[in-house]
C-alpha positions as CSV (number, residue, x, y, z in Angstrom):
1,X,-56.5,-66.0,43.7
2,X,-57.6,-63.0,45.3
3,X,-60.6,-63.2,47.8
4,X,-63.1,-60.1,47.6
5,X,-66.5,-59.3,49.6
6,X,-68.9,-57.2,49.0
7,X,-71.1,-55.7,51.7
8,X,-74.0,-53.9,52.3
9,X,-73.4,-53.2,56.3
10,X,-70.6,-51.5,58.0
11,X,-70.4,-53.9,61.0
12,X,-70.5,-57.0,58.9
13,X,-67.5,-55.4,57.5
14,X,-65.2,-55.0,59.2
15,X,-65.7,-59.2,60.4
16,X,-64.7,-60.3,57.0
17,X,-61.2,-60.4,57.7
18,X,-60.8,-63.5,55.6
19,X,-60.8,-61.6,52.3
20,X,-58.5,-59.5,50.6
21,X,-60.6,-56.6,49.6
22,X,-63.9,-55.8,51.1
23,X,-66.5,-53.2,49.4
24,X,-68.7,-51.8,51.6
25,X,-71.9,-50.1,49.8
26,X,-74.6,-49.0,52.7
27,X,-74.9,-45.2,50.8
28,X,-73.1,-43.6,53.2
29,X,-70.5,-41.2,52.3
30,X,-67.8,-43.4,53.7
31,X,-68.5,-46.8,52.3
32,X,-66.5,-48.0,48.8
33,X,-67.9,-46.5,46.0
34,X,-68.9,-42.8,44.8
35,X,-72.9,-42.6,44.2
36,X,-76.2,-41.3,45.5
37,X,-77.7,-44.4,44.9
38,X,-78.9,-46.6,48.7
39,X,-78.0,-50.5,47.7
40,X,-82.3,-50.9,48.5
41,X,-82.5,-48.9,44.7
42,X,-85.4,-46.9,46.0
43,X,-84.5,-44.1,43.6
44,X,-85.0,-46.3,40.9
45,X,-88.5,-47.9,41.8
46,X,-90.1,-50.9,43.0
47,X,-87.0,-53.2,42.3
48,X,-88.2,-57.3,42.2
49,X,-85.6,-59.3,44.9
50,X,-83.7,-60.7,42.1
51,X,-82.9,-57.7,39.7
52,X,-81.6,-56.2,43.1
53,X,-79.8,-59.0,43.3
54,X,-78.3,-58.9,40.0
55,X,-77.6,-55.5,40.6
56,X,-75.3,-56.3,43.6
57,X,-73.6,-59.0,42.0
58,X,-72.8,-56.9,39.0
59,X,-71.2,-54.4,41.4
60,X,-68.8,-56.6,42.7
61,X,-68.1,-57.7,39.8
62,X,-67.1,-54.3,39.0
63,X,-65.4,-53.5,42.1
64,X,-63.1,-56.9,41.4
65,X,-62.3,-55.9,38.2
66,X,-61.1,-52.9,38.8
67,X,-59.0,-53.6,41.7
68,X,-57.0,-56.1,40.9
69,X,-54.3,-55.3,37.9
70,X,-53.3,-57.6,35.2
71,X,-50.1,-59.1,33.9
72,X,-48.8,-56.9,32.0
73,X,-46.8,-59.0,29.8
74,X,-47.1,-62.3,27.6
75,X,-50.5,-63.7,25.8
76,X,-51.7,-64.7,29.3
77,X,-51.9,-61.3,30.4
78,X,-55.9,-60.9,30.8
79,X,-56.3,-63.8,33.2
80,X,-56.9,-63.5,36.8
81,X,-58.5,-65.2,39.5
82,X,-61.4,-64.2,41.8
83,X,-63.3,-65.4,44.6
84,X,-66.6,-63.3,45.3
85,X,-68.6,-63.0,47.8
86,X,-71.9,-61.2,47.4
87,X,-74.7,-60.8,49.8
88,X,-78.6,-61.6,48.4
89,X,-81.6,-62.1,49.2
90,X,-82.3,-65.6,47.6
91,X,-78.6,-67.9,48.4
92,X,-79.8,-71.1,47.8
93,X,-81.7,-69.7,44.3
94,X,-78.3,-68.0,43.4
95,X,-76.3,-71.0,44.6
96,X,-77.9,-73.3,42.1
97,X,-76.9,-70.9,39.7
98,X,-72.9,-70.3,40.2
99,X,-71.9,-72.2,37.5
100,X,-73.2,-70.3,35.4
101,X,-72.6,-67.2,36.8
102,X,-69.0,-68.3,36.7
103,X,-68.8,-69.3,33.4
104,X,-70.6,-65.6,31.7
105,X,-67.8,-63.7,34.0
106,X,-64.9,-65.9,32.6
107,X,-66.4,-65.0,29.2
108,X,-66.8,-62.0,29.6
109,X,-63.7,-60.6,31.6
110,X,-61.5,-63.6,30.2
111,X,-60.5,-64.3,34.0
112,X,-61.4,-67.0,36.2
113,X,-64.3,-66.7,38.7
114,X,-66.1,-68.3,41.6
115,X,-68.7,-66.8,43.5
116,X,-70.8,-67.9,46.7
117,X,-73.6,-66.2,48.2
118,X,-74.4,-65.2,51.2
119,X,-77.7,-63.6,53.1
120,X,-78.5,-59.6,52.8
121,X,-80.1,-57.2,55.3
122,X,-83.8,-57.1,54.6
123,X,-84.7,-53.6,52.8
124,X,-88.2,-52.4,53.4
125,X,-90.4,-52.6,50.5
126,X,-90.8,-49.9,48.4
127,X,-94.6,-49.0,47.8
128,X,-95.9,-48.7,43.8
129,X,-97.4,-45.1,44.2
130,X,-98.2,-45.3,40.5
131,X,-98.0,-48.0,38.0
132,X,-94.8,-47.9,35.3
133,X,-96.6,-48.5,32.1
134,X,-93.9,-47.8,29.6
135,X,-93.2,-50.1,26.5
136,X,-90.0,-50.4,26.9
137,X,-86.6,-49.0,28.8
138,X,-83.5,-48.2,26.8
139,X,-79.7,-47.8,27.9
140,X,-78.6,-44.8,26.6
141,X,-74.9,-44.3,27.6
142,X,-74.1,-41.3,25.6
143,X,-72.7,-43.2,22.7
144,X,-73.7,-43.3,19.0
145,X,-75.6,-46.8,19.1
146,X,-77.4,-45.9,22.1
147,X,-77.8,-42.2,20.9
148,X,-79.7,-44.2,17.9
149,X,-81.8,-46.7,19.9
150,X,-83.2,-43.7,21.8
151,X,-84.0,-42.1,18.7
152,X,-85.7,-44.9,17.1
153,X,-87.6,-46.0,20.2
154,X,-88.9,-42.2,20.9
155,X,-89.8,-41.9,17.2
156,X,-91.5,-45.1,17.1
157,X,-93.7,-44.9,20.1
158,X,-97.5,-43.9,19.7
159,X,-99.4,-41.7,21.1
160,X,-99.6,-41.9,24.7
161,X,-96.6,-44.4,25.5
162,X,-94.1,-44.3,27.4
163,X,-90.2,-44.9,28.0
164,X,-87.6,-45.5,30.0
165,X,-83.6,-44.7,29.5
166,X,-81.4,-45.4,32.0
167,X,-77.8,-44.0,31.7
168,X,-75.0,-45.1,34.4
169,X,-71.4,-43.2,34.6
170,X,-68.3,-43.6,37.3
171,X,-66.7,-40.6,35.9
172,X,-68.1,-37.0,34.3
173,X,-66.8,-37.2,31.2
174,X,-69.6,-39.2,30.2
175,X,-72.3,-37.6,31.9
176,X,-72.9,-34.8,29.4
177,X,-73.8,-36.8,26.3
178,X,-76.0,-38.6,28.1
179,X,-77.7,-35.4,29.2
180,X,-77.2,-34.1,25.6
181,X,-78.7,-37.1,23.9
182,X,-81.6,-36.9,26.4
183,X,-82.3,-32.7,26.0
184,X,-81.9,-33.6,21.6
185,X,-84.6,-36.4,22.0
186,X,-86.8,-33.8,23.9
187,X,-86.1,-31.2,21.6
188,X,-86.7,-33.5,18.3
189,X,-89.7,-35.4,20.2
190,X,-91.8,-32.7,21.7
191,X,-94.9,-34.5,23.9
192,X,-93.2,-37.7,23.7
193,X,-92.9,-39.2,27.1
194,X,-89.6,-40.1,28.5
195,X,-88.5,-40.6,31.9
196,X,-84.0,-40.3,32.2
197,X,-82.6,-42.4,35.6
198,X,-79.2,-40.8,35.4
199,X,-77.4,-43.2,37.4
200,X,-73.8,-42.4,38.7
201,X,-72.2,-45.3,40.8
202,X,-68.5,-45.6,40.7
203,X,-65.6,-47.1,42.9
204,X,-64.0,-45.0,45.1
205,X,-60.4,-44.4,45.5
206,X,-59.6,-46.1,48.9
207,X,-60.4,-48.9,51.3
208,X,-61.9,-48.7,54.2
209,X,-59.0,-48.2,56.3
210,X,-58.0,-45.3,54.1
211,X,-55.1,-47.2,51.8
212,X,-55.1,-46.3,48.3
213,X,-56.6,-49.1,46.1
214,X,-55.0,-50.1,43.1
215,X,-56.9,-48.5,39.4
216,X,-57.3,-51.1,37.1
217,X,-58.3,-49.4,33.9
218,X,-59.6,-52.4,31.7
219,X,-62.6,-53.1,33.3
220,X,-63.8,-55.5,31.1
221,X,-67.4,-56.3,33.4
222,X,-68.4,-52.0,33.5
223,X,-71.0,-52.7,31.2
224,X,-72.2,-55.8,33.2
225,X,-73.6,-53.3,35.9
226,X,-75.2,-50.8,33.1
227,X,-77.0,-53.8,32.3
228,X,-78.2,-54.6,35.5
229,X,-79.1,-51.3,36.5
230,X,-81.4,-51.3,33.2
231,X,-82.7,-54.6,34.2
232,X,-83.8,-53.3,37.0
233,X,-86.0,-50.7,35.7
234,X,-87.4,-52.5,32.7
235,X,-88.9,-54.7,35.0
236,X,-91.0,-52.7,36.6
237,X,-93.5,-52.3,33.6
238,X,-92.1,-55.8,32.4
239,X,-91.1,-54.3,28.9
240,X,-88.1,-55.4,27.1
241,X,-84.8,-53.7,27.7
242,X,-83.2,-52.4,24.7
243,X,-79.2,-52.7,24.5
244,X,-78.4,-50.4,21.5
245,X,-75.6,-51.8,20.0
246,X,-74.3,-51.9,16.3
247,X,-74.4,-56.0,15.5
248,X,-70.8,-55.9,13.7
249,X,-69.3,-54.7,17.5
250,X,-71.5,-57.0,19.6
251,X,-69.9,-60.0,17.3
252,X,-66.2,-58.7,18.9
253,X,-64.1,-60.5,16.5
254,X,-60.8,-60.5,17.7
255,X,-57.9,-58.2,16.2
256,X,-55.3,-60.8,16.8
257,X,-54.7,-63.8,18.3
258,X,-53.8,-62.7,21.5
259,X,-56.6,-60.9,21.9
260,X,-60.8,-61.7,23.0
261,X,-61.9,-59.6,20.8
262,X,-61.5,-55.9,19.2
263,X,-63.3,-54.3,22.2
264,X,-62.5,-54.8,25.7
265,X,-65.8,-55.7,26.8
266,X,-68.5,-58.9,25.6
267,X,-71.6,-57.8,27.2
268,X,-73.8,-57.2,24.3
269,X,-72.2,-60.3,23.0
270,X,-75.6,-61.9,21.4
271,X,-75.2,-65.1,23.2
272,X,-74.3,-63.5,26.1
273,X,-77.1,-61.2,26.7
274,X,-79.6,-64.9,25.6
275,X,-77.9,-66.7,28.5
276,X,-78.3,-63.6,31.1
277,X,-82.0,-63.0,30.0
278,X,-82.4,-67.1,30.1
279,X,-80.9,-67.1,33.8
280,X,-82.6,-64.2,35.3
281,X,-85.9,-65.3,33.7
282,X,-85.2,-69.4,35.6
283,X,-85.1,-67.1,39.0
284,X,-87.8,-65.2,38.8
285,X,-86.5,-62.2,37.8
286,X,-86.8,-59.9,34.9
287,X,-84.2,-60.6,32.0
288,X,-86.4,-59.9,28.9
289,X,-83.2,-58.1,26.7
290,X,-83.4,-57.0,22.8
291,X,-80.6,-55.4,21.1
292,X,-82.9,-53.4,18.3
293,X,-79.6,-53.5,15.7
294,X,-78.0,-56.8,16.3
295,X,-78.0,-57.6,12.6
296,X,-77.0,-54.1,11.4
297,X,-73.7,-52.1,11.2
298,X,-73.0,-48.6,12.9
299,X,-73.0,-46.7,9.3
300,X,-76.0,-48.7,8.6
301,X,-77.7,-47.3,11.9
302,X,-76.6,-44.2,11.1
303,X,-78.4,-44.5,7.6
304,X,-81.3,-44.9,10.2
305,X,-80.8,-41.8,12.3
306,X,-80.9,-40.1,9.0
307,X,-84.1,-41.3,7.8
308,X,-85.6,-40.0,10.7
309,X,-83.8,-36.0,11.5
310,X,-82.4,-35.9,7.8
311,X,-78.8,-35.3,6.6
312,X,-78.2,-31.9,8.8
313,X,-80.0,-32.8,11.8
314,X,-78.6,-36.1,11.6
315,X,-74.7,-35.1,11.5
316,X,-75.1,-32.5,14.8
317,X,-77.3,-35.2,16.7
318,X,-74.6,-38.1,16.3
319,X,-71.4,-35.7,16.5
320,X,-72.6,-34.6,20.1
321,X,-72.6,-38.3,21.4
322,X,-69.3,-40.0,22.5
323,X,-67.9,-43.2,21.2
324,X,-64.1,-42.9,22.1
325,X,-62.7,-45.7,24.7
326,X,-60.8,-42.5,26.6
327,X,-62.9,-40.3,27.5
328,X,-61.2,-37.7,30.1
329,X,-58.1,-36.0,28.8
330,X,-58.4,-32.6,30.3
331,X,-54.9,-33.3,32.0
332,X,-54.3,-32.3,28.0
333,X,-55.9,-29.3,28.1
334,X,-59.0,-30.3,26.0
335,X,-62.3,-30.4,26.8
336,X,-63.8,-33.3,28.7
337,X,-65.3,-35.8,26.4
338,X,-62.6,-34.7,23.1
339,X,-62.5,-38.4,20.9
340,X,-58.6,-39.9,20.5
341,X,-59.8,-40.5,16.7
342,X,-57.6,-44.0,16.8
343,X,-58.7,-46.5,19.6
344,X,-61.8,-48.9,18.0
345,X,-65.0,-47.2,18.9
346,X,-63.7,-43.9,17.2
347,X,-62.3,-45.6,13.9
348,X,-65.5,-47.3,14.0
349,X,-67.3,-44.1,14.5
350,X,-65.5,-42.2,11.6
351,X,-66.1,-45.6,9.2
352,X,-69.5,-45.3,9.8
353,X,-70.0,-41.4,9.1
354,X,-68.5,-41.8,6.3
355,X,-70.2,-44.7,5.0
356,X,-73.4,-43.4,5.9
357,X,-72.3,-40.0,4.0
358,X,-72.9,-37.6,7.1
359,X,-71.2,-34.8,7.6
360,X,-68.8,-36.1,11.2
361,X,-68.5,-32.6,13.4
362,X,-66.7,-34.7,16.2
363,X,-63.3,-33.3,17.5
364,X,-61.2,-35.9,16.8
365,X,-57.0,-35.1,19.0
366,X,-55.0,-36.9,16.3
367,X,-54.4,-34.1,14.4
368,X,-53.9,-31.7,17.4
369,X,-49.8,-29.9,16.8
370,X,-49.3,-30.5,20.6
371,X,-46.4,-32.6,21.0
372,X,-48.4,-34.0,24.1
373,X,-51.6,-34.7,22.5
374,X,-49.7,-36.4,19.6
375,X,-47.5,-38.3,22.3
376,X,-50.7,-39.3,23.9
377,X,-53.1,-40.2,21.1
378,X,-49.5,-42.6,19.8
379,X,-50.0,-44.5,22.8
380,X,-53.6,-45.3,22.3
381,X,-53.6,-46.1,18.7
382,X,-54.9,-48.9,17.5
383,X,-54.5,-48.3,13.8
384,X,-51.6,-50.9,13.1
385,X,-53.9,-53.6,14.7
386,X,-57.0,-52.5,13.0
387,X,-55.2,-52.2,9.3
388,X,-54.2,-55.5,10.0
389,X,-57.8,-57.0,10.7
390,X,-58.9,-55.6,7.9
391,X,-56.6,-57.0,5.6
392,X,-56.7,-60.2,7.5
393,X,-60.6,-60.2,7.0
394,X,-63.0,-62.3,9.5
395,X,-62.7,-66.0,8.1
396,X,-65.7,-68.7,8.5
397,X,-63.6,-70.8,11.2
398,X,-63.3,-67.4,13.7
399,X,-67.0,-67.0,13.6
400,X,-67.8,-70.7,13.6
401,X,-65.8,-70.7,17.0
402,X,-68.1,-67.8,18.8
403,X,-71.2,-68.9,20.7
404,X,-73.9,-67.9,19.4
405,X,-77.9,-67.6,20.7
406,X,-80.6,-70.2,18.7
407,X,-81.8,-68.2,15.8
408,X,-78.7,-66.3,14.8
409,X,-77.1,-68.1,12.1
410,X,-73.0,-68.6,11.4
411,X,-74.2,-67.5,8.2
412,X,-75.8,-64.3,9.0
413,X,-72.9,-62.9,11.6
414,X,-70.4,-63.6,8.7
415,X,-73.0,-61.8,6.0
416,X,-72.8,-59.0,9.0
417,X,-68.9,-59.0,9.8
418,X,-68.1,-58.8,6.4
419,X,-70.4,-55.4,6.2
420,X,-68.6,-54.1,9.1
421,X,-65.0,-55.1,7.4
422,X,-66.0,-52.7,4.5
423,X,-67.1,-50.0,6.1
424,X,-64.1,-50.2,7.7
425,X,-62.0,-51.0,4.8
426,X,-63.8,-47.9,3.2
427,X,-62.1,-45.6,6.0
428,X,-59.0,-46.8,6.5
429,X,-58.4,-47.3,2.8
């Protein structure tokens, strides 16, 4: 089991002697983690106690995650064990809720948690110096879904509304889609209101007492604290917080038996986000969530995006987003932000292009001649596995055996995995 605490003062700190990692997060340029952003979230707005809350405990969350490696061998090898400690304003209210909280993390991480809370510093209140009236917030993230959920939301709002999209990054490889996505919706949308938090909060390379921490790259939870970021905002107006997501990916069926599913993270699992927005909502907070496409494929959004720019406009918007699972390989010599073309999200990707019929202008590296690239882009494949699935198909008793939120039928994520089956199956051949 591995003990870790987060913090948000230096001299508390350096007390907690009992843990085996401490994070320290006070905004100065010496605590744990890489960000402008103060732990009282003034930049974002008026934040409510608990969102802030939520916030913190998704950061150490994150910070666990990715500083503790897994086994690296044998079908156990995405189990660890944690012990958090998190500091918030409510720990009695949070406390009743550990159980919970415990039993989302182990879902979505595949680990083993336990957290207790403890009291935070008091933050001053941030005054409301004018009212946020928009209709809703979206998480744009510089992918393709979320690339499509702003789309729809700015197309679909009416005169005179309003909205949100919050982006978060821990690296700048995915910083310029966002911005991209965000300058194309401007372009496309002219007069349409939009205000862009452009949130960058990352863990930092080294402790406190300047050792090196360990880099787990998995990070199952990173999209936990997206989320939370986004919760955050959207309740400040009290609209709904859209996760774009392509329904066939939220479902995560697994690739093999040995694996939690086909991506490496759960969080817009459809039961998942239900139990967060039913937890949040108990305490107080704001956890109204909607995933816009959670019964739709990612060629069928991309029909969507289509509709709405038409067949040229459509192909340039989407191939400027990024959807690959590596995102930084200018240690290769390629531009920041070039797609692997094998790992999930870009086989997804190039399915749905194609079964949408748009032209895909995305540079893909597995047909780069570099012996390095080629050495590289072998390692991340996942095209064995994914070949595989498809010929394995997604059978009745897999998606009986997934939780899923009151209203969603077995029925209708089967009717929806088997779409997302053939639009792979109508790439891969």
């Amino acid at each position: 089991m591995t003990r870790i605490a987060l913090s948000l003062d230096r001299a508390e700190a350096e007390k907690l002697e009992v843990y085996d990692e401490v994070f320290l997060w006070d905004g100065s340029a010496a605590d744990s983690f890489k960000s402008k952003l103060k732990p009282s979230l003034a930049s974002l707005g008026t934040v409510s106690g608990v969102n802030a809350d939520f916030v913190r405990v998704a950061l150490a969350v994150y910070a666990a995650d990715h500083s503790v490696l897994r086994e690296s061998h044998g079908s156990d090898w995405n189990q660890r064990t944690f012990e958090l400690s998190v500091p918030v304003s409510d720990p009695t209210g949070w406390s009743l809720q550990k159980g919970s909280i415990a039993t989302l993390l182990g879902y979505l991480s595949g680990d083993l948690w336990s957290i207790e809370f403890r009291p935070s510093p008091v933050f001053p209140a941030q005054p409301v110096i004018l009212a946020d009236t928009s209709v809703r917030t979206v998480l744009l993230s510089g992918g393709a879904d979320s690339a499509t959920g702003g789309l729809v939301s700015t197309s679909t709002m009416k005169s005179g509304d309003m909205h949100n999209l919050v982006s978060h990054s821990s690296s700048g490889a995915t910083r310029s889609p966002q911005r991209l996505v965000s300058a194309a919706l401007n372009a496309h949308f002219p007069g349409k209101t939009m205000s862009h938090h452009q949130v960058f909060l990352g863990r930092g390379e080294k402790r406190l007492d300047g050792t090196v921490l360990p880099n787990e790259p998995s990070s199952r939870s990173r999209s936990l604290l997206f989320l939370a970021l986004g919760l955050a905002v959207a309740g400040q107006s009290g609209g709904p917080l859209w996760i774009p997501e392509n329904g066939f990916a939220s479902l995560n069926p697994p690739l093999g038996p040995e694996r939690i599913g086909a991506l490496s993270t759960r969080t817009t699992q459809p039961w998942f986000l239900w139990k967060v927005g039913q937890l949040l909502t108990e305490m107080g907070g704001h956890g109204l969530i909607e995933n816009p496409f959670e019964r739709m494929t990612k060629g069928e959004m991309f029909q969507r995006v289509q509709m709405i720019l038409g067949a040229d406009n459509a192909s340039t918007y989407l191939s400027t987003t990024n959807s690959c699972s590596h995102t930084d390989q200018r240690f290769l010599g390629v531009p920041s932000g070039a797609h692997c073309g094998v790992c999930f999200g870009c086989v997804v990707r190039r399915s749905s292009f194609k079964a949408a019929g748009i032209v895909d202008q995305t540079r893909y590296l597995d047909g780069a001649s570099s012996s390095k690239i080629r050495s590289y882009v072998d390692g991340k494949s996942v095209m064995t596995a994914l070949s595989d699935f498809v010929e394995m198909g997604v059978s009745e008793p897999i998606i009986m055996a997934m939780p899923l939120p009151p209203g969603y039928s077995a029925r209708s994520a089967l009717e929806l995995a088997q779409r997302g089956m053939d639009e792979l199956e109508g790439y891969l051949g």
